[in-house]
KEKOLRO-19996 format. One record per residue (C-alpha): x, y, z. Coordinates in steps of 0.2 Angstrom, whole numbers, padded with zeros to 4 digits, always signed. Layout:
<atoms>
XYZ/...
</atoms>
This chain:
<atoms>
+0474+0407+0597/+0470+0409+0579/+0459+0394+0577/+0450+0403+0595/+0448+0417+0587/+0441+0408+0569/+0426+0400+0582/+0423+0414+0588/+0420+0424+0572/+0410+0410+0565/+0400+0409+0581/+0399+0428+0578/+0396+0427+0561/+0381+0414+0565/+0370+0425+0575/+0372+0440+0564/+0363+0427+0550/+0350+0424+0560/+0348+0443+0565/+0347+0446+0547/+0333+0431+0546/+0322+0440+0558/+0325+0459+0550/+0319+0452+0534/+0304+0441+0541/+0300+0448+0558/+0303+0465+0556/+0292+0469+0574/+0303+0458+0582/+0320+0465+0574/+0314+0484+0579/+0310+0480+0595/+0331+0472+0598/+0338+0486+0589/+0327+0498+0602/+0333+0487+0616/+0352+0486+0619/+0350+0475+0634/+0339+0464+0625/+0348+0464+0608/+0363+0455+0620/+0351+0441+0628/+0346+0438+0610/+0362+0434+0604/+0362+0420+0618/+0347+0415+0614/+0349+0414+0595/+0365+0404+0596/+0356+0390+0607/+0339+0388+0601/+0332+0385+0584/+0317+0382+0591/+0317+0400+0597/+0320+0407+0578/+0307+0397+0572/+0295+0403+0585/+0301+0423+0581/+0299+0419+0564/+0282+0413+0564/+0274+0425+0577/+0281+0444+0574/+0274+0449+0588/+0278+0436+0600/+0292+0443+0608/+0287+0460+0609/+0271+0452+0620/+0283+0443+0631/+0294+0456+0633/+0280+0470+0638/+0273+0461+0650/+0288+0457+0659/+0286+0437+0657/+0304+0438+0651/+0311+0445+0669/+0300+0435+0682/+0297+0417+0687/+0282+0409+0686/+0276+0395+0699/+0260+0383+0698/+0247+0396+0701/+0251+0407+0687/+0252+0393+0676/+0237+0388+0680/+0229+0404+0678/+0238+0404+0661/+0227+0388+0656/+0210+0393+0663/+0206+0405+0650/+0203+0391+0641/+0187+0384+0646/+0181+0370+0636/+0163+0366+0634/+0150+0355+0624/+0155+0367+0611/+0174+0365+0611/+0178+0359+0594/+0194+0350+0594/+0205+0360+0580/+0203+0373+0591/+0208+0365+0605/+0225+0358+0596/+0228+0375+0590/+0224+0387+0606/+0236+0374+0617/+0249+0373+0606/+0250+0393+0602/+0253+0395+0621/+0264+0378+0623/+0274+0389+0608/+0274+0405+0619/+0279+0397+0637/+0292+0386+0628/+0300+0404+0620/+0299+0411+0639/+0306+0396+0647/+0321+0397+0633/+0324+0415+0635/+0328+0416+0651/+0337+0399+0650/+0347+0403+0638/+0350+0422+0644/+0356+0417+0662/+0342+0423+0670/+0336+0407+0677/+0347+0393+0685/+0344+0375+0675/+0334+0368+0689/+0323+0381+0690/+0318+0379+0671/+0316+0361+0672/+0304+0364+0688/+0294+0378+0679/+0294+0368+0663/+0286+0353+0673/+0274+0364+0680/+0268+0369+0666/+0266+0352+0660/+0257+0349+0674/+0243+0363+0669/+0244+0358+0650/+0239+0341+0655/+0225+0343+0666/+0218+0358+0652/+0219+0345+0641/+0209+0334+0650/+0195+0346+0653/+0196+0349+0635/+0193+0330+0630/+0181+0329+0643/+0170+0342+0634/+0173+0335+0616/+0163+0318+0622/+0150+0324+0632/+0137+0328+0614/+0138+0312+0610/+0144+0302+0626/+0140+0311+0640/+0150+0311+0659/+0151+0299+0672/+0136+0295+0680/+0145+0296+0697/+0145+0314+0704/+0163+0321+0706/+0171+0306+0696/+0185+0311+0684/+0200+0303+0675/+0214+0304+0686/+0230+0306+0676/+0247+0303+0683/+0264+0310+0679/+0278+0298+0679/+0298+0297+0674/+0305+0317+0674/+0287+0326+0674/+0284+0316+0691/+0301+0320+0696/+0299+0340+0692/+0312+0339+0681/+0307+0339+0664/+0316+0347+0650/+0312+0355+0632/+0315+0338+0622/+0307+0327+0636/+0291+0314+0632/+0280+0313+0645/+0275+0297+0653/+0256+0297+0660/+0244+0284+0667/+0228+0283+0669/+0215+0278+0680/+0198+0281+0683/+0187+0277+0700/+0174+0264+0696/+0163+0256+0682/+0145+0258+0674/+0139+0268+0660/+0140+0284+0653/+0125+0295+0653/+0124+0301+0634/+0114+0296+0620/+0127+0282+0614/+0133+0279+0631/+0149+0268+0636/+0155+0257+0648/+0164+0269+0659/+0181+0257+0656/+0179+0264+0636/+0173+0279+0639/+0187+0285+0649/+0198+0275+0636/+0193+0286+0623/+0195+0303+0635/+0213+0297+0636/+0217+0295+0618/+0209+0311+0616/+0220+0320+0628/+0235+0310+0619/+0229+0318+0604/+0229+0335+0609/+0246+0334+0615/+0256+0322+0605/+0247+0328+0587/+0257+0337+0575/+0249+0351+0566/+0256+0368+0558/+0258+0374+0575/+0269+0362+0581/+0265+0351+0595/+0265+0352+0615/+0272+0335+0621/+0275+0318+0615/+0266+0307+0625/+0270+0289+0631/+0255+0282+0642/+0249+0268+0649/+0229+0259+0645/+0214+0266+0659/+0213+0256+0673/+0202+0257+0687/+0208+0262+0705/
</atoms>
């Protein structure tokens, strides 16, 4: 019973630390809790099992607040919505890639917070975070590739080939739907036929869809100030 009761002042003692952290750093945050009883409980859950949840508190004050007042703390999302989530961003002959790198991670930070909150607070059962983390991979993924598209059409232009696109497909736990918050991601890639590229310093389609992939690696895998969205394992383009 006494060494129970040591764990469970440590544990105790633990979580009151990290409250402190966010009352000195993130005083938004801190108010917020101490306004919401029911909140200031699912935090202590959440605060015990996720450093990755401090960090994100820490370096966004007004993260949670946003989460919690639009009630993405107390409902599920499915394919749709995370779709819509991605669309804002629409990438264009102007997208310039550090902004790319930090719009996606600042959401990948956001989701990942979500997905963890409600983990960790019982609110959703284990598969269904796995499933909705995977769907948001899925979304992530192909905004990335829009989002490499665009950064070589100045210089390299599209396919010549109406409709034609890299195709990238999801294997190991993404293609399984169950992908969790330390997972890689394992991609292939594959693209519909040969010829060249219509820019200025056009490519043979085999390259140029190369280099969209590498791109797209890049805007997941990278690591910047604002973290990162997924590692990435993948395999070369190869046509289908």
């Amino acid at each position: 019973m006494a060494v129970s009761s040591s764990s469970d002042a440590g544990l105790a003692g633990f979580v009151e630390s990290r409250f402190a952290q966010l009352a000195e750093q993130a005083p938004r945050t801190m108010a917020l809790l101490d306004a919401q009883p029911a909140l200031r409980v699912e935090a202590a859950n959440v605060l015990l099992g996720s450093d990755f949840a401090l960090r994100a508190m820490l370096r966004d004050d007004g993260l949670l607040e946003a989460l919690w007042g639009s009630g993405a703390l107390s409902a599920s999302r499915g394919p749709h919505d995370y779709t819509a989530l991605l669309e804002v961003l629409h990438p264009d002959q102007t997208t310039v890639e550090a902004d790319a790198l930090r719009s996606l991670r600042q959401l990948r930070t956001r989701e990942m917070l979500r997905l963890a909150w409600r983990d960790l607070a019982g609110s959703a059962a284990v598969h269904d975070t796995l499933r909705e983390t995977s769907w948001f991979a899925d979304s992530v993924i192909a905004a990335a590739t829009r989002m490499a598209a665009a950064l070589l059409v100045p210089r390299h232009g599209r396919s010549p080939h109406a409709g034609d696109e890299l195709m990238v497909l999801a294997m190991g736990k993404l293609g399984g739907s169950e992908l969790n918050f330390s997972s890689d991601i394992d991609l292939i890639f594959l693209y519909p036929r040969g010829g060249e590229s219509t820019g200025p310093a056009a490519l043979d389609l085999g390259e140029y869809y190369t280099r969209q992939g590498r791109l797209l690696i890049r805007l997941l895998d990278t690591v910047t100030e604002d973290g990162f969205v997924f590692r990435v394992r993948h395999a070369p383009a190869a046509v289908w």
